[in-house]
N, CA, C and O atoms as a GROMACS GRO file, in nm:
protein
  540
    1UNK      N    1   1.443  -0.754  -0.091
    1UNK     CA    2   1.389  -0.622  -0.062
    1UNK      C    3   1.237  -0.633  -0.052
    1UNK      O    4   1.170  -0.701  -0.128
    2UNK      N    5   1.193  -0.569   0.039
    2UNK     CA    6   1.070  -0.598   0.066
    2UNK      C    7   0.948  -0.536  -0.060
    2UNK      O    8   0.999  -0.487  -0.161
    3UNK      N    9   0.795  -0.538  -0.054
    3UNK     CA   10   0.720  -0.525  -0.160
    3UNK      C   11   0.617  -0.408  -0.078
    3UNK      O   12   0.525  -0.449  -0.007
    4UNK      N   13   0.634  -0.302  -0.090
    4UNK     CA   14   0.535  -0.191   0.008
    4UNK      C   15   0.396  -0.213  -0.095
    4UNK      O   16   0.399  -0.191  -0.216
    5UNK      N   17   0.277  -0.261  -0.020
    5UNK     CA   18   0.149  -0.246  -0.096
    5UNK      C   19   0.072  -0.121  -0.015
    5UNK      O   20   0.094  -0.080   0.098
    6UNK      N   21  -0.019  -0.079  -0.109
    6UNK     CA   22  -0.082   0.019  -0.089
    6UNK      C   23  -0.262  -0.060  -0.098
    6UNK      O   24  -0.291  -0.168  -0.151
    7UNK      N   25  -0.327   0.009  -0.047
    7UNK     CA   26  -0.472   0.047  -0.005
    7UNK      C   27  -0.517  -0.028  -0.119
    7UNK      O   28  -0.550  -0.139  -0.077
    8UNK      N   29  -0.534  -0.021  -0.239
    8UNK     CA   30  -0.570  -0.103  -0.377
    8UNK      C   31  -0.512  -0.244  -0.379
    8UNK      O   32  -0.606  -0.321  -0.361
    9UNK      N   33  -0.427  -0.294  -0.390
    9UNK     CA   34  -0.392  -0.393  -0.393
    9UNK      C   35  -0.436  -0.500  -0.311
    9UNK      O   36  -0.467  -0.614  -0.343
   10UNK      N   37  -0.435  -0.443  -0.195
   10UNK     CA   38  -0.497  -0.545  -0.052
   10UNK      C   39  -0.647  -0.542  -0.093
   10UNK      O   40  -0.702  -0.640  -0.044
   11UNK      N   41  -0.740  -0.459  -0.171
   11UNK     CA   42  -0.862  -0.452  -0.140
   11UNK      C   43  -0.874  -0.561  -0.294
   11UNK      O   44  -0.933  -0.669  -0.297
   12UNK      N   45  -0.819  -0.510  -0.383
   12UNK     CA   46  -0.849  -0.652  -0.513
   12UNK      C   47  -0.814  -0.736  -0.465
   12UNK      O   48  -0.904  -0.819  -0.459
   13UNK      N   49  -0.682  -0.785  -0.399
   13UNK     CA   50  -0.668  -0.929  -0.394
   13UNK      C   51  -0.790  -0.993  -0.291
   13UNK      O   52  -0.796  -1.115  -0.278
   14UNK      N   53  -0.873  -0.917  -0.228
   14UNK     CA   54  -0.961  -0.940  -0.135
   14UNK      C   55  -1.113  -0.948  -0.196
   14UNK      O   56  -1.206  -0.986  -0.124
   15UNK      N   57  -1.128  -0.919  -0.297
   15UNK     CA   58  -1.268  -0.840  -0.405
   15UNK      C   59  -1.238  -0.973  -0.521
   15UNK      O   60  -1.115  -0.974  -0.528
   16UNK      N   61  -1.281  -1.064  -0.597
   16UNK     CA   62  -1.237  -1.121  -0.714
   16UNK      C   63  -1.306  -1.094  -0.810
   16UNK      O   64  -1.305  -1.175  -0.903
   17UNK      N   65  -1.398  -0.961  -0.820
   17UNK     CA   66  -1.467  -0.858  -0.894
   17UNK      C   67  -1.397  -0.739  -0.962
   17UNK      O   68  -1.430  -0.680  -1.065
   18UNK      N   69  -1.302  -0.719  -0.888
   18UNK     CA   70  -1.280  -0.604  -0.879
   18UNK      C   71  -1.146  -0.586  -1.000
   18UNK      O   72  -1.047  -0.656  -0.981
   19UNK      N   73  -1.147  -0.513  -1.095
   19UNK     CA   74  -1.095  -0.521  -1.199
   19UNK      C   75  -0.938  -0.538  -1.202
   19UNK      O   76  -0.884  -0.574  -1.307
   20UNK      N   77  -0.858  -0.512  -1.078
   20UNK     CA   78  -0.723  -0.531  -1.053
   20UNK      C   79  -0.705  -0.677  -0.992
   20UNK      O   80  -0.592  -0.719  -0.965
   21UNK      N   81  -0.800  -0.740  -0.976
   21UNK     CA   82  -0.810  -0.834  -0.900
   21UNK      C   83  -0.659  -1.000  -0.930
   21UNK      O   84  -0.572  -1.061  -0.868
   22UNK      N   85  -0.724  -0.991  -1.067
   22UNK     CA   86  -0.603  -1.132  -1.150
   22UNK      C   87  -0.491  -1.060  -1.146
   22UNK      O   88  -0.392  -1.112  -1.094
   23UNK      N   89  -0.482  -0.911  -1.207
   23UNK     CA   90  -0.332  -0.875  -1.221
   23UNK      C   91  -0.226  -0.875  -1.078
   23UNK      O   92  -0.105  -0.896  -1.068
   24UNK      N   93  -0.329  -0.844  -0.976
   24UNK     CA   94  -0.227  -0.859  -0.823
   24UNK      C   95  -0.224  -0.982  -0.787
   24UNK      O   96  -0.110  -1.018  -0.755
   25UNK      N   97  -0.315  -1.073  -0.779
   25UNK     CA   98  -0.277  -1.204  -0.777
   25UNK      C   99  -0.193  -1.276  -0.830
   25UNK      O  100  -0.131  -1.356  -0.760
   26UNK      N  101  -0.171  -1.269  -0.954
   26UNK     CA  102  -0.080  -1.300  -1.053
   26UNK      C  103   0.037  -1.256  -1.034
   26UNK      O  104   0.135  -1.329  -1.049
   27UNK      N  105   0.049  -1.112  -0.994
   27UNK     CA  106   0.175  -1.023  -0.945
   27UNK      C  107   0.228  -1.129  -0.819
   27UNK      O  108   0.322  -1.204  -0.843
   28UNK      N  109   0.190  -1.129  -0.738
   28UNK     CA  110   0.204  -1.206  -0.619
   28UNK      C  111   0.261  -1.329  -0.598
   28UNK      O  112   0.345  -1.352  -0.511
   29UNK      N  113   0.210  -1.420  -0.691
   29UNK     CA  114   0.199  -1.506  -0.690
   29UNK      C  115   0.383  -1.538  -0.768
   29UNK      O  116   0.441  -1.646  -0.755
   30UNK      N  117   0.422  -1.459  -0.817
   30UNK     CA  118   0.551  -1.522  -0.869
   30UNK      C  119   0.682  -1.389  -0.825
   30UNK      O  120   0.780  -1.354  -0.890
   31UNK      N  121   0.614  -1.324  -0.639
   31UNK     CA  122   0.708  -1.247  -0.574
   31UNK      C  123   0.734  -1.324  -0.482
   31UNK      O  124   0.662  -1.408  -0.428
   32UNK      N  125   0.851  -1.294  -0.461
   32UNK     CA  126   0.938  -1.362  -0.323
   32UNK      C  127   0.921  -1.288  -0.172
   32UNK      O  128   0.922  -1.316  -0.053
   33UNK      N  129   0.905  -1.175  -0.261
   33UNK     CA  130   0.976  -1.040  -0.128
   33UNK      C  131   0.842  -1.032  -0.040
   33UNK      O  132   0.729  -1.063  -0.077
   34UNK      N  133   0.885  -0.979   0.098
   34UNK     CA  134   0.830  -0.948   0.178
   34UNK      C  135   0.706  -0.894   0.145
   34UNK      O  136   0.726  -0.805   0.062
   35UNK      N  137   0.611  -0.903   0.167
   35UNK     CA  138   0.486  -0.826   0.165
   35UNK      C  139   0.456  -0.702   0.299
   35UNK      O  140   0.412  -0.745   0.406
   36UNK      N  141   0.477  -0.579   0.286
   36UNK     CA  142   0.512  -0.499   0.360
   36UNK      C  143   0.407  -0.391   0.338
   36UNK      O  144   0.430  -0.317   0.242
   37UNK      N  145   0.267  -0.363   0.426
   37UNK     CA  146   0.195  -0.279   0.480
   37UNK      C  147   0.252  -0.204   0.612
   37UNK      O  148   0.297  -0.234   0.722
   38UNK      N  149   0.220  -0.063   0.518
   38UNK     CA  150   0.228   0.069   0.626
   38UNK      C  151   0.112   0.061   0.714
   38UNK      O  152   0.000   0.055   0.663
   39UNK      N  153   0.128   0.060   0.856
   39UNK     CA  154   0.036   0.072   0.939
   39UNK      C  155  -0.097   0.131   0.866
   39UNK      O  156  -0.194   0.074   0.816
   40UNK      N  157  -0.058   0.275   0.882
   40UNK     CA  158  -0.217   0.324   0.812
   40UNK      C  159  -0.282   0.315   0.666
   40UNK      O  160  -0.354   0.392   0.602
   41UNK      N  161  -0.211   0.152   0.630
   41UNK     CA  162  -0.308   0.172   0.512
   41UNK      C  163  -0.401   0.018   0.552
   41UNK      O  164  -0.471  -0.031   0.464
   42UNK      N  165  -0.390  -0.060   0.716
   42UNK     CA  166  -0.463  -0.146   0.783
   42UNK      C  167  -0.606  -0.023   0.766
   42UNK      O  168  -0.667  -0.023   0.659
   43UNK      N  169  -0.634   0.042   0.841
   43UNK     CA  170  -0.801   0.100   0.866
   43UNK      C  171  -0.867   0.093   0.755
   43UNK      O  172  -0.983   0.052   0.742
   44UNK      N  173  -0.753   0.153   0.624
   44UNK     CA  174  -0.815   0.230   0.546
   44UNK      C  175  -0.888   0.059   0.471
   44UNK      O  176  -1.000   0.020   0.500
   45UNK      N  177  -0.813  -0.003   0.395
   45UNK     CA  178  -0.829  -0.184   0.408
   45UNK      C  179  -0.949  -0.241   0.460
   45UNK      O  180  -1.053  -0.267   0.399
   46UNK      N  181  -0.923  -0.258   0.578
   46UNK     CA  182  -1.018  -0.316   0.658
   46UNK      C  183  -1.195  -0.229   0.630
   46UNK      O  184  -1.306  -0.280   0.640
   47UNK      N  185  -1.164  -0.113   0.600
   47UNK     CA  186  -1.298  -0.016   0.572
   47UNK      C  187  -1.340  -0.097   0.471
   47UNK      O  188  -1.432  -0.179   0.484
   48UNK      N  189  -1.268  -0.076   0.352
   48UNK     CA  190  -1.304  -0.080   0.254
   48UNK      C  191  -1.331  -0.194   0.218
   48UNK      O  192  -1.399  -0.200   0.116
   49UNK      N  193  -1.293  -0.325   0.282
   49UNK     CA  194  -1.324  -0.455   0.262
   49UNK      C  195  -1.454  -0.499   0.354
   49UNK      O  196  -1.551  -0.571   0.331
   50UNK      N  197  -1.414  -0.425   0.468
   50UNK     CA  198  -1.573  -0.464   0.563
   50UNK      C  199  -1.730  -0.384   0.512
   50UNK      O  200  -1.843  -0.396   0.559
   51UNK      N  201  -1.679  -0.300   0.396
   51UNK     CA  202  -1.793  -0.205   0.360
   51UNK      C  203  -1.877  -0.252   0.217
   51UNK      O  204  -1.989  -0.220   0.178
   52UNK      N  205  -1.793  -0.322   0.169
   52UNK     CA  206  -1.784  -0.352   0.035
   52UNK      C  207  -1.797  -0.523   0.012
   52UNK      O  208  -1.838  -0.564  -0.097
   53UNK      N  209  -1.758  -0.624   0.124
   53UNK     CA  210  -1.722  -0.718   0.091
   53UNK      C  211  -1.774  -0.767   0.210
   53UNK      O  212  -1.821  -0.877   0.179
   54UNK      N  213  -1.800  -0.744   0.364
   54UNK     CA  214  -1.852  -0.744   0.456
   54UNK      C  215  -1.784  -0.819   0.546
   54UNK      O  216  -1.672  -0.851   0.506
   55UNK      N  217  -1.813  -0.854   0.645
   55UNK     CA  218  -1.761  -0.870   0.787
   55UNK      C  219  -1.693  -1.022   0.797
   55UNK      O  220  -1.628  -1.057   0.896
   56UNK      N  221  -1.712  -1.095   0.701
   56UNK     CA  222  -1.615  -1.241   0.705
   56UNK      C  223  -1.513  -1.204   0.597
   56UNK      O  224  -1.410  -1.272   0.596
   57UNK      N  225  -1.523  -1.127   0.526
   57UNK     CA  226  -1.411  -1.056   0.451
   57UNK      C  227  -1.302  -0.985   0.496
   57UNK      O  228  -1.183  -0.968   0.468
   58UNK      N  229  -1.367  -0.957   0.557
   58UNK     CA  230  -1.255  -0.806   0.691
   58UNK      C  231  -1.177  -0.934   0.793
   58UNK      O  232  -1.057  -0.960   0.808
   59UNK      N  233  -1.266  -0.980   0.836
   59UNK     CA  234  -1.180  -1.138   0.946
   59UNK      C  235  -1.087  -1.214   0.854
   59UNK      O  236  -0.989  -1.270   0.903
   60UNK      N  237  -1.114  -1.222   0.711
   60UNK     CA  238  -1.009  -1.319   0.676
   60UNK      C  239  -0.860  -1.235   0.660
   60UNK      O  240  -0.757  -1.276   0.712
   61UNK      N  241  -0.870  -1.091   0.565
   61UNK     CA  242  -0.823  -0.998   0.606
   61UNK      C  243  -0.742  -0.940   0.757
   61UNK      O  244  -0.638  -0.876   0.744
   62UNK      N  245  -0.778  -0.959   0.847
   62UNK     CA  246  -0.694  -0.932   0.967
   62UNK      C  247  -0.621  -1.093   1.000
   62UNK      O  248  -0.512  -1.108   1.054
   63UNK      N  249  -0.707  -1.201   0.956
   63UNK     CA  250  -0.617  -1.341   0.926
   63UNK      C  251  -0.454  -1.367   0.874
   63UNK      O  252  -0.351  -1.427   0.904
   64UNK      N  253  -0.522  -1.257   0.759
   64UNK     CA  254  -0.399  -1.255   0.682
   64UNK      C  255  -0.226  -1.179   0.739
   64UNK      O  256  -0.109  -1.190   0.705
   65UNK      N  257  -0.297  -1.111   0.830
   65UNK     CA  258  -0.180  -1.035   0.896
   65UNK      C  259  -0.151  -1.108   1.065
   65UNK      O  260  -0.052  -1.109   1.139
   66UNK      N  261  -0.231  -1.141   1.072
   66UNK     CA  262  -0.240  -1.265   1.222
   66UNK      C  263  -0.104  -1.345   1.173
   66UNK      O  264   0.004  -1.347   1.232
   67UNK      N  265  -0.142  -1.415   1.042
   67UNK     CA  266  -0.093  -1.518   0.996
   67UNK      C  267   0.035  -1.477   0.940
   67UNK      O  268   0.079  -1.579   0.889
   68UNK      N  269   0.113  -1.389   0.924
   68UNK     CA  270   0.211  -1.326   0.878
   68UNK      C  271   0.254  -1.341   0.724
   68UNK      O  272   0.369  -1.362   0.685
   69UNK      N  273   0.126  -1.324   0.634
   69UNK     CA  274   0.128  -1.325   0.506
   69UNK      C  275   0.116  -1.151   0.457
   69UNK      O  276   0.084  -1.121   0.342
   70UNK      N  277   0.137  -1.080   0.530
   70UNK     CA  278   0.101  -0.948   0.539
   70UNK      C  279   0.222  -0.880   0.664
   70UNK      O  280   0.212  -0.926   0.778
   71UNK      N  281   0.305  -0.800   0.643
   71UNK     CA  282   0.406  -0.774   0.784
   71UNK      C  283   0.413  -0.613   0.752
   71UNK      O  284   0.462  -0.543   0.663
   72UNK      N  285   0.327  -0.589   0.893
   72UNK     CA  286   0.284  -0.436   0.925
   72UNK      C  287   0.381  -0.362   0.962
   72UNK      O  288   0.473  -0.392   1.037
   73UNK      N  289   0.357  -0.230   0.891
   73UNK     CA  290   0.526  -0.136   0.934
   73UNK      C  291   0.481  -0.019   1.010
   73UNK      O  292   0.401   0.060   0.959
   74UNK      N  293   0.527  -0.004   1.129
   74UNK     CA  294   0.478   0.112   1.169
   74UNK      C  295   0.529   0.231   1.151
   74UNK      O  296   0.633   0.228   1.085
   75UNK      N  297   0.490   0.351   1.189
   75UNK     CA  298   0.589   0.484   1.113
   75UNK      C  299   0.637   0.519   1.228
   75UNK      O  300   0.602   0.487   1.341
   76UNK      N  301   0.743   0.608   1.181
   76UNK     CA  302   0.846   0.697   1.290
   76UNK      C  303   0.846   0.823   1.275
   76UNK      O  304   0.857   0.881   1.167
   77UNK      N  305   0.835   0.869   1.374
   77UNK     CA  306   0.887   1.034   1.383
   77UNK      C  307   0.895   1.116   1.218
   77UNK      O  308   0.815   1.189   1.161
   78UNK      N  309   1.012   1.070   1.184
   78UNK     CA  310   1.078   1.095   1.054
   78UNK      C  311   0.957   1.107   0.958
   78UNK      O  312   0.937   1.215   0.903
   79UNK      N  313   0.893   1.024   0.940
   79UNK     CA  314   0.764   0.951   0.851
   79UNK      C  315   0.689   1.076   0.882
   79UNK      O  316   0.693   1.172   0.805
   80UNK      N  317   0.627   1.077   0.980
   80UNK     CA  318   0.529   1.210   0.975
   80UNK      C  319   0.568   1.328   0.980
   80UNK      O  320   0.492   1.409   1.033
   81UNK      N  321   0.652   1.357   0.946
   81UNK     CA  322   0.718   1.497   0.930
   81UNK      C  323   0.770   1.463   0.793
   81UNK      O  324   0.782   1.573   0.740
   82UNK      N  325   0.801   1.384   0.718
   82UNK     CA  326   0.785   1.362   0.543
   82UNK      C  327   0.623   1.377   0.479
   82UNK      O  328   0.593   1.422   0.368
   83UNK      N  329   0.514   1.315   0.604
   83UNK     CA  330   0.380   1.325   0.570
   83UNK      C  331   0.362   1.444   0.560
   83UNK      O  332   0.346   1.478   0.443
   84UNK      N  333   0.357   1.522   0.629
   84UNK     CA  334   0.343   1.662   0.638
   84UNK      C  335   0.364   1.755   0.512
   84UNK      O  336   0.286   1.833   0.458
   85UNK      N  337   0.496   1.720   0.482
   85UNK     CA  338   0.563   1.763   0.335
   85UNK      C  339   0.546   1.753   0.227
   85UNK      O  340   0.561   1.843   0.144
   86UNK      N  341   0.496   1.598   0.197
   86UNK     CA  342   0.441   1.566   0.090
   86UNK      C  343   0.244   1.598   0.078
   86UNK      O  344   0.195   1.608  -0.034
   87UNK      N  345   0.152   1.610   0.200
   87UNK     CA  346   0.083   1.689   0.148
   87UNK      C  347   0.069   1.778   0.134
   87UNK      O  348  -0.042   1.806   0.090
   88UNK      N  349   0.160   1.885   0.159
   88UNK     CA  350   0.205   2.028   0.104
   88UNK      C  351   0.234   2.044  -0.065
   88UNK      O  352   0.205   2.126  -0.152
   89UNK      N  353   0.288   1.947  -0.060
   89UNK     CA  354   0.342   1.919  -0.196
   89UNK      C  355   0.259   1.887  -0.306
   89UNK      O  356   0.281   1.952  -0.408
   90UNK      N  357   0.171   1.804  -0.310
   90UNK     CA  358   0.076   1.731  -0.356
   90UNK      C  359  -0.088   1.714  -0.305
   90UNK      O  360  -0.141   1.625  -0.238
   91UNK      N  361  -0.131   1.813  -0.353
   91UNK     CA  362  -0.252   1.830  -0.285
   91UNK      C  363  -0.362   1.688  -0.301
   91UNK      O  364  -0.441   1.644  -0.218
   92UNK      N  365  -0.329   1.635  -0.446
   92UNK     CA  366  -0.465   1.594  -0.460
   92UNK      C  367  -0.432   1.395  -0.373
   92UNK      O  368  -0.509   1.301  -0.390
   93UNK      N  369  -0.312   1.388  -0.297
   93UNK     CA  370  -0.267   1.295  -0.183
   93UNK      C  371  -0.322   1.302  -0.062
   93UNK      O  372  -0.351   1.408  -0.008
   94UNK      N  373  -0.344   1.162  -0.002
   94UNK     CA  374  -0.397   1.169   0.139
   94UNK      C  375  -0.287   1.097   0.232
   94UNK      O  376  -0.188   1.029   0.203
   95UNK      N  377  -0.329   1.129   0.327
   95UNK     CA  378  -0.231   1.074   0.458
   95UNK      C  379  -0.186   0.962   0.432
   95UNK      O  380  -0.068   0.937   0.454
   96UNK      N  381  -0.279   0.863   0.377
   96UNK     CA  382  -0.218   0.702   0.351
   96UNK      C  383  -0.136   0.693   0.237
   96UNK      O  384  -0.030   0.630   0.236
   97UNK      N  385  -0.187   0.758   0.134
   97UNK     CA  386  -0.093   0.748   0.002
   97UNK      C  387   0.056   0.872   0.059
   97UNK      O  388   0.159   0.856  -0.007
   98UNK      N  389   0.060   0.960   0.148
   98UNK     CA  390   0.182   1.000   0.164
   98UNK      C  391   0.239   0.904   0.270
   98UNK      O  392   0.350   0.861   0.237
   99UNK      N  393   0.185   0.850   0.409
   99UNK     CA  394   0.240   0.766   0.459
   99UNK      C  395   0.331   0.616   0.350
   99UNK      O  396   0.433   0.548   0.364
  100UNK      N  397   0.233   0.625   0.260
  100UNK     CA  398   0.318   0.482   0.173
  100UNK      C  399   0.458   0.534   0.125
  100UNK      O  400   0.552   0.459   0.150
  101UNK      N  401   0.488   0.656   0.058
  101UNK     CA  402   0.594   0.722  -0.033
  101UNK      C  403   0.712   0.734   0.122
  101UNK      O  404   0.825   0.686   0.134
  102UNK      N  405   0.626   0.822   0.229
  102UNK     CA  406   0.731   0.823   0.297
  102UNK      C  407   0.830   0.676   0.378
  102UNK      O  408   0.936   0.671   0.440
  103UNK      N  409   0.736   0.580   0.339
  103UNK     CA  410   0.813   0.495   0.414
  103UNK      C  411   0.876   0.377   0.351
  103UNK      O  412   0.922   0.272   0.395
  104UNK      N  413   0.861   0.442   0.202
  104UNK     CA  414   0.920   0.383   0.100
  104UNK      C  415   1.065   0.463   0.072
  104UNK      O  416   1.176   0.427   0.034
  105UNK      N  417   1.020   0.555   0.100
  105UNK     CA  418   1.176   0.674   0.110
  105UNK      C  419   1.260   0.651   0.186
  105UNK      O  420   1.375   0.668   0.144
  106UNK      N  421   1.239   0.598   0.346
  106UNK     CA  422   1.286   0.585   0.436
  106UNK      C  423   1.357   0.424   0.394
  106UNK      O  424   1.476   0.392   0.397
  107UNK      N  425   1.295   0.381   0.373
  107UNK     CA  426   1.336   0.208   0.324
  107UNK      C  427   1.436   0.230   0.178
  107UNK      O  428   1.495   0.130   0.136
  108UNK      N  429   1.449   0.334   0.120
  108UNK     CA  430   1.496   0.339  -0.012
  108UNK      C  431   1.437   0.217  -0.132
  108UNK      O  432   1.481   0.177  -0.240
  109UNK      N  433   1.362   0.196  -0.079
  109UNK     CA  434   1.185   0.095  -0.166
  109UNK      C  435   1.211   0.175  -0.293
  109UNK      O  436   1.230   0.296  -0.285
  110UNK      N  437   1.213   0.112  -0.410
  110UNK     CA  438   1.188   0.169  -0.577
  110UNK      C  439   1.028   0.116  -0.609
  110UNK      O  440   0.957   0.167  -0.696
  111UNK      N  441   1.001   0.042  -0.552
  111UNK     CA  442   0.888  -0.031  -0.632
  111UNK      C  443   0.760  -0.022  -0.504
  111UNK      O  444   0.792  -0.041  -0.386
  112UNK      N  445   0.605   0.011  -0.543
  112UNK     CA  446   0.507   0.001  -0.489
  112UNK      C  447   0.407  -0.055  -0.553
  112UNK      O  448   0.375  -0.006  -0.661
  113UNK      N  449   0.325  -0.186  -0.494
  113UNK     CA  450   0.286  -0.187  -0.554
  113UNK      C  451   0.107  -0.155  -0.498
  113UNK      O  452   0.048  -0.197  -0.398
  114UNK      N  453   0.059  -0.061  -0.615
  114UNK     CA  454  -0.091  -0.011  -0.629
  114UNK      C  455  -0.137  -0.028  -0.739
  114UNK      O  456  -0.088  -0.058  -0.848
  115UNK      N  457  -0.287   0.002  -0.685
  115UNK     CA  458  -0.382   0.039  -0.830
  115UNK      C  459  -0.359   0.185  -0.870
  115UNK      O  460  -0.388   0.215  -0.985
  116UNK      N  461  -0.298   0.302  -0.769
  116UNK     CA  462  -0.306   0.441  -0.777
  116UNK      C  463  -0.240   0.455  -0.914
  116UNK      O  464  -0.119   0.433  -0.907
  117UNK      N  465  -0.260   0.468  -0.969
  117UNK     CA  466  -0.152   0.532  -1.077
  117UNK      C  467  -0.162   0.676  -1.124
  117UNK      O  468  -0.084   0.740  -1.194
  118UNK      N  469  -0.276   0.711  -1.069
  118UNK     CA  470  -0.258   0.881  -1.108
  118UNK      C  471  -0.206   0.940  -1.020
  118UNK      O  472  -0.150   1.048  -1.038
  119UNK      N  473  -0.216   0.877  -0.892
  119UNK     CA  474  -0.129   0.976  -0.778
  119UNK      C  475   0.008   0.915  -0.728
  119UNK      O  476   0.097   0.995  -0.699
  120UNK      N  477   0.024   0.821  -0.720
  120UNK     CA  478   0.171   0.738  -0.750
  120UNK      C  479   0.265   0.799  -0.844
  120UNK      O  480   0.380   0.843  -0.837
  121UNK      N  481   0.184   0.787  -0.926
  121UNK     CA  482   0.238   0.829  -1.141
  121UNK      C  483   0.327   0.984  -1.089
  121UNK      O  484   0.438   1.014  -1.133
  122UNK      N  485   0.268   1.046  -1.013
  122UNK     CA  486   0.345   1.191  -1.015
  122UNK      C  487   0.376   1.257  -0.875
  122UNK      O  488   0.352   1.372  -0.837
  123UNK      N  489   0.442   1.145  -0.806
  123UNK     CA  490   0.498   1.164  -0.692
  123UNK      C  491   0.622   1.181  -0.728
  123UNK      O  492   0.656   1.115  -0.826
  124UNK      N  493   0.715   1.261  -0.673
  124UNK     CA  494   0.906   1.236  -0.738
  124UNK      C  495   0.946   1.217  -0.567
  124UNK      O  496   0.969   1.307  -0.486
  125UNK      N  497   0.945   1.081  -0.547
  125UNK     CA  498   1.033   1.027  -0.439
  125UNK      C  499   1.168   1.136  -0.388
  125UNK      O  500   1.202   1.222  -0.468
  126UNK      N  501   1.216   1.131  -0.300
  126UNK     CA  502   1.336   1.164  -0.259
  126UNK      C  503   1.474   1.088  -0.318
  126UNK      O  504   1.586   1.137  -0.325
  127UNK      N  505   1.434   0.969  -0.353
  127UNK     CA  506   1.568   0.911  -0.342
  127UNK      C  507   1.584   0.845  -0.464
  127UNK      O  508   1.663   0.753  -0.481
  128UNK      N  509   1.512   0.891  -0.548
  128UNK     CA  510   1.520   0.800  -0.710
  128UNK      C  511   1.405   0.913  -0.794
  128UNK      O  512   1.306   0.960  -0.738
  129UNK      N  513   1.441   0.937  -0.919
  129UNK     CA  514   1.366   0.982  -1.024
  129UNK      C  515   1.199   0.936  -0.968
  129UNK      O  516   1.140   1.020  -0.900
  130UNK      N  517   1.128   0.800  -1.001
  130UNK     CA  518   1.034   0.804  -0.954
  130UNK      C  519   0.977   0.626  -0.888
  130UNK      O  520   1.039   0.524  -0.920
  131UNK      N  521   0.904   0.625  -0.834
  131UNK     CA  522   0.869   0.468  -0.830
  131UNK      C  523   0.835   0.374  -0.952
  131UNK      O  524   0.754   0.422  -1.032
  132UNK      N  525   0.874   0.273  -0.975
  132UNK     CA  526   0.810   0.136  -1.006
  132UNK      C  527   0.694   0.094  -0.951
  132UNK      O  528   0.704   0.021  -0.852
  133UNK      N  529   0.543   0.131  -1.006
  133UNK     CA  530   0.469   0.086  -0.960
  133UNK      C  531   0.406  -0.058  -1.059
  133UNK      O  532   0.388  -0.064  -1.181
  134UNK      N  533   0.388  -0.141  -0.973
  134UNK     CA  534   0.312  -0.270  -1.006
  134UNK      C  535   0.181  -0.318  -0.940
  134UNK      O  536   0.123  -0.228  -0.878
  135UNK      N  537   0.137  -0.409  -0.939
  135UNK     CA  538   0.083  -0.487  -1.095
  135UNK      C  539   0.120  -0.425  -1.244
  135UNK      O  540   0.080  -0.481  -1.346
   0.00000   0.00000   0.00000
């Protein structure tokens, strides 16, 4: 079953400052499963690594998905009309953190893994009580 990462995770394992940094590596490092990015949480990524970490950071970063250590999911129909819903639902969520839930819903995904834990923490999925989030 595949491993949906979110916006945090890609940016520590990319940062070796950054206080989530060992725990996702470490996480990683003893998963099997697919490593599975939602399309729109590439921009948000790439921002935050080319802003923060700068422009040979961001290239190794789009490397990583060149190289298929990273396998991009794009959304459907379905997906943005769950987006829609869930920021109705949840105000203090953005497009990327509802794009992740919805296409974890759609996948019947239990587990995400982020740094979010306050907005993760109190999402109630469709299809299970709530996620497994890791690191």
């Amino acid at each position: 079953m595949p491993l949906l990462l979110d916006t945090g995770v890609i940016y520590a394992l990319a940062d070796r400052d950054d206080a989530w940094h060992e725990r996702c590596v470490a996480y990683l490092k003893h998963t099997r499963e697919l490593l599975l990015v939602p399309i729109t949480v590439i921009p948000e990524a790439a921002y935050f690594i080319h802003e923060r970490l700068g422009a040979a950071a961001e290239r190794r970063f789009v490397r990583s998905i060149a190289d298929r250590e990273l396998t991009v999911e794009s959304l459907r129909d379905a997906d943005w009309q769950r987006i829609g819903e869930l920021l109705d639902d949840y105000e203090r969520i953005d497009v990327v953190d509802a794009s992740v839930v919805a296409m974890a819903e759609r996948l019947k995904l239990d587990t995400i893994a982020t740094t979010d834990r306050r907005d993760f923490g109190t999402i109630r999925p469709k299809h299970r009580p709530a996620f497994r989030l890791v690191p």
